[in-house]
N, C-alpha and C positions, 0 to 999 in steps of 0.2 A: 504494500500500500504506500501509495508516493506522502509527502507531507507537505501542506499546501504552508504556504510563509505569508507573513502579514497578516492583515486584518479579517474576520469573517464573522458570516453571521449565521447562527446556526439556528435552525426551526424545527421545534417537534412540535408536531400534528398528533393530538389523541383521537381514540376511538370517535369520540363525540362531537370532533372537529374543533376543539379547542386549542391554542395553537402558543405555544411557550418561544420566546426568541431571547436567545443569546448573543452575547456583541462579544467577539474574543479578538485580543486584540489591539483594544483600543484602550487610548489615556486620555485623561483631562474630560472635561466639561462638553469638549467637541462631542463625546459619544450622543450626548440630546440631539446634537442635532440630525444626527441618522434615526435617533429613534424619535422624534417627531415626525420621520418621512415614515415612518414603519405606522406609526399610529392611524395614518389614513384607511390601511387595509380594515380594520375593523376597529372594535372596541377593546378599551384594556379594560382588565379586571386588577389588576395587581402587577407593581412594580416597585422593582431596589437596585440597588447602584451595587457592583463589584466594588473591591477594594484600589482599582486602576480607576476610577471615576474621579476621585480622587486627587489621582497625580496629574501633574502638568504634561499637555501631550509636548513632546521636544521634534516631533517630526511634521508640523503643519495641521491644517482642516482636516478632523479623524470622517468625516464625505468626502473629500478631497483624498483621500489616503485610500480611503475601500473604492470607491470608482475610480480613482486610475488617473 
């Protein structure tokens, strides 16, 4: 299995179509802004900040970073 490098964002889908997203990856404050584009798809039910949330991202815009 290859290992992808940088940022990503990973989604589990439950039986019930309930849908859990993960930001890996990412630092600083920028991560909101990917997950305000994420929040259009549907409704949140619940949300927390990793301990990278936190830190200052050192590499630019964490949208900027995952798109390329």
């Amino acid at each position: 299995m290859k290992t992808m490098q940088g940022p990503m964002v990973k989604v589990i889908i439950d039986k019930k179509g309930n849908a859990a997203v993960e930001m890996i990856g990412f630092q600083g404050v920028g991560c909101s802004e990917l997950a305000e584009k994420l929040k259009s798809v549907g409704p949140v039910t619940s949300e927390s900040n990793k301990p990278e949330f936190y830190e200052e991202n050192q590499s630019g815009n964490a949208l900027e970073t995952f798109a390329g």
